[in-house]
Structures are given as structure tokens and as C-alpha cells.
C-alpha positions in Angstrom: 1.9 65.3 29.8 5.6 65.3 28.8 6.2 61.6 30.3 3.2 60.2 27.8 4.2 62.3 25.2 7.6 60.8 25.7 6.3 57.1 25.8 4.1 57.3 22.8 6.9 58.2 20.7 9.0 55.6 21.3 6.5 52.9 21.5 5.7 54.3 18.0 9.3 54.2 16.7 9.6 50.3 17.8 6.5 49.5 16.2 7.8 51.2 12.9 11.2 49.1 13.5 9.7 46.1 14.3 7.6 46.4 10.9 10.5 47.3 9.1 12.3 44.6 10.7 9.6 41.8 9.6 8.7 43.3 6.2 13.1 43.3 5.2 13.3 39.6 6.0 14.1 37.8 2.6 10.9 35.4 2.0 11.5 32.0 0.9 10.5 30.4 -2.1 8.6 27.4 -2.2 11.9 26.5 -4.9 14.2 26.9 -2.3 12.6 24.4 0.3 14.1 20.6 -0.3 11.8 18.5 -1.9 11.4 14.9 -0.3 13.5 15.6 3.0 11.0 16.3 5.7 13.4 14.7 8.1 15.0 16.5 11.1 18.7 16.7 11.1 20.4 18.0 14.2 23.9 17.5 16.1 24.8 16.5 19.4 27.6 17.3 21.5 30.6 14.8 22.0 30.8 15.3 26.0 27.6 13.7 26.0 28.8 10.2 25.4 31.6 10.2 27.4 28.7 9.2 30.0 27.6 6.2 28.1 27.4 2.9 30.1 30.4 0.9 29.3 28.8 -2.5 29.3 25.1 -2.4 27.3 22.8 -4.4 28.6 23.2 -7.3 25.9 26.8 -7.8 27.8 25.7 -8.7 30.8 25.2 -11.9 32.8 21.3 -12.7 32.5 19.3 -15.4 33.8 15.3 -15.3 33.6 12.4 -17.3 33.5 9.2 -16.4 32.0 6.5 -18.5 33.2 3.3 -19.0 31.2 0.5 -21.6 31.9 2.1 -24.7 30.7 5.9 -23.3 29.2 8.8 -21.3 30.2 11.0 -19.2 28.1 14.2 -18.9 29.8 16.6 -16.1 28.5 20.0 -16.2 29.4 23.6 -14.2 28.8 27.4 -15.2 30.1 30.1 -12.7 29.2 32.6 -14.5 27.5 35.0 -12.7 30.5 32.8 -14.2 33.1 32.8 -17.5 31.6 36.5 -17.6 31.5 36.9 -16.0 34.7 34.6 -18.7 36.3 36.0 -21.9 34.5 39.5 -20.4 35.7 38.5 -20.0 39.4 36.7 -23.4 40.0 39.9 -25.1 38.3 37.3 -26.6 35.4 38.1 -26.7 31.8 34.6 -27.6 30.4 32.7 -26.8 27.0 30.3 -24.8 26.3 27.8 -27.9 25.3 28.0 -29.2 28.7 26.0 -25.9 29.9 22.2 -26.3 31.4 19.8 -24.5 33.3 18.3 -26.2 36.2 14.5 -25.7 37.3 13.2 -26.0 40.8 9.9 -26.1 41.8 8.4 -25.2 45.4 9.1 -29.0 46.7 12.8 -28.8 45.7 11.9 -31.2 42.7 14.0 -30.6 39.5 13.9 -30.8 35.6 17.5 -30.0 34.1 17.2 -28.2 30.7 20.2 -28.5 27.9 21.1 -25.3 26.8 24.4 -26.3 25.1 26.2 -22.4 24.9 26.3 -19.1 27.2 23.7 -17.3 25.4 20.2 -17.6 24.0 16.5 -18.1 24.6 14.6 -20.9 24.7 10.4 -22.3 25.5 10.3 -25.1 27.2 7.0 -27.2 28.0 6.9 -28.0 31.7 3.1 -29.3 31.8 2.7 -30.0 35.3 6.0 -29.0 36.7 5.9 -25.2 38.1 8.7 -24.1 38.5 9.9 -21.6 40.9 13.7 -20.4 40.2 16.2 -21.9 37.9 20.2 -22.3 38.1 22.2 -22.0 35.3 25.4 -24.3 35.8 27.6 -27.0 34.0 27.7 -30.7 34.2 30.7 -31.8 34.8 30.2 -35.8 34.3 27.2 -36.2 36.7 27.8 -33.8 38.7 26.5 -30.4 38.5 28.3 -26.7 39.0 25.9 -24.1 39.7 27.2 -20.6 38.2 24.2 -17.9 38.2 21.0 -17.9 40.1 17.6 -16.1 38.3 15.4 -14.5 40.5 12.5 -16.7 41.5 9.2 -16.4 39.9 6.4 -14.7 41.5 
């Protein structure tokens, strides 16, 4: 009998302190609660970006095609590094208005597309002409200088 004894008393003295412990907390005021702030504020550690990815994804090289039934929207992005680093290996000093995207279709037929600088977007009506992957490249007087390949369409 001594053991339950024993546990009834001090499950009885941490109810009473648990009470006491709940019924001392301070209760807030509806006065002291911010008015018009219901957003959450917290902090986050500084080690955490040291993991960031040095290049975002709006930095890198890009080229896509988007096909619907009669227009593509190409999307593309050069680095300004890559562009110079490219110009510099193939021994061209061109502009950036001399820049176009090149379509191919499944038959090897192809529709050159202006895109006149190293970044943007653009819909272009290709009525009949399907294409299936596109090169992004510089004329050079009629010649053309294919740079980056998009992955082909599916």
C-alpha cells in the first residue's frame, strides 16, 4: 500500500504545480496585441545562404521553343561572359543585331528568325512550317555561326 500511497502524492503535488504554474502566467490584454499586423515575422540563419546557387537561373544560357498549333515562342538567354567568351574563341567581332535563331523542321528545311540581341522572347507564326529544333547563331555576312542548340521538340 506504501508504493500507491507514495504515487498518489506526488501525482497530486504536480497537478497542484502545474495549476499553479498555468493560473501565475500573466494574461494578455486584447490592448497589448498589435493592431493591423497579422503578418509572421521570423529570422533565418546566415549559414544558410552560403549554399545559394551562384548563377540563378535568369543567368544562364537558354534556348527553347514552345510549339503551339500554328506559332512558336522561342525564349532565349546568352550571358554576357559567354557571349564574349564565344566571339573571342571563333576570332569574330560581330554585334549583337546580327544574332538569329534558326528553325529546322523534320526534312532539314529552315526558316531563320531575327532576334537582333542575347536575350528575350519572342511568337512567331510558322503556319505550315513545324519545326523540330532551333539553333541560335550569328550571321556573319551570309554565312551563319551556330552557337547553342535547344532541345528538339517532342
Amino acid at each position: 500500500m506504501t508504493p500507491l500511497l507514495f504515487i498518489s502524492i506526488i501525482t497530486l503535488v504536480l497537478v497542484i504545480l502545474v495549476y499553479w504554474i498555468l493560473a501565475s502566467l500573466e494574461k494578455r490584454s486584447a490592448e497589448d496585441e498589435p493592431e493591423g499586423d497579422n503578418t509572421l515575422k521570423f529570422e533565418t540563419a546566415q549559414e544558410l545562404f552560403k549554399f545559394l546557387d551562384p548563377q540563378p537561373a535568369c543567368e544562364q544560357d537558354v534556348l527553347r521553343l514552345q510549339a503551339d498549333k500554328e506559332y512558336i515562342k522561342l525564349y532565349w538567354n546568352i550571358s554576357s561572359e559567354t557571349w564574349d567568351s564565344t566571339m573571342e574563341k571563333f576570332g569574330l567581332i560581330v554585334q549583337r543585331e546580327n544574332v538569329i535563331i534558326r528553325l529546322y523542321d523534320s526534312d532539314s528545311n529552315i526558316m531563320d528568325v531575327p532576334v537582333n540581341d542575347i536575350q528575350g522572347g519572342q511568337k512567331v507564326k510558322t503556319e505550315k512550317f513545324q519545326p523540330s529544333y532551333a539553333v541560335l547563331g550569328i550571321k556573319v555576312k551570309e554565312e551563319f555561326v551556330p552557337l547553342f542548340l535547344s532541345r528538339s521538340l517532342e
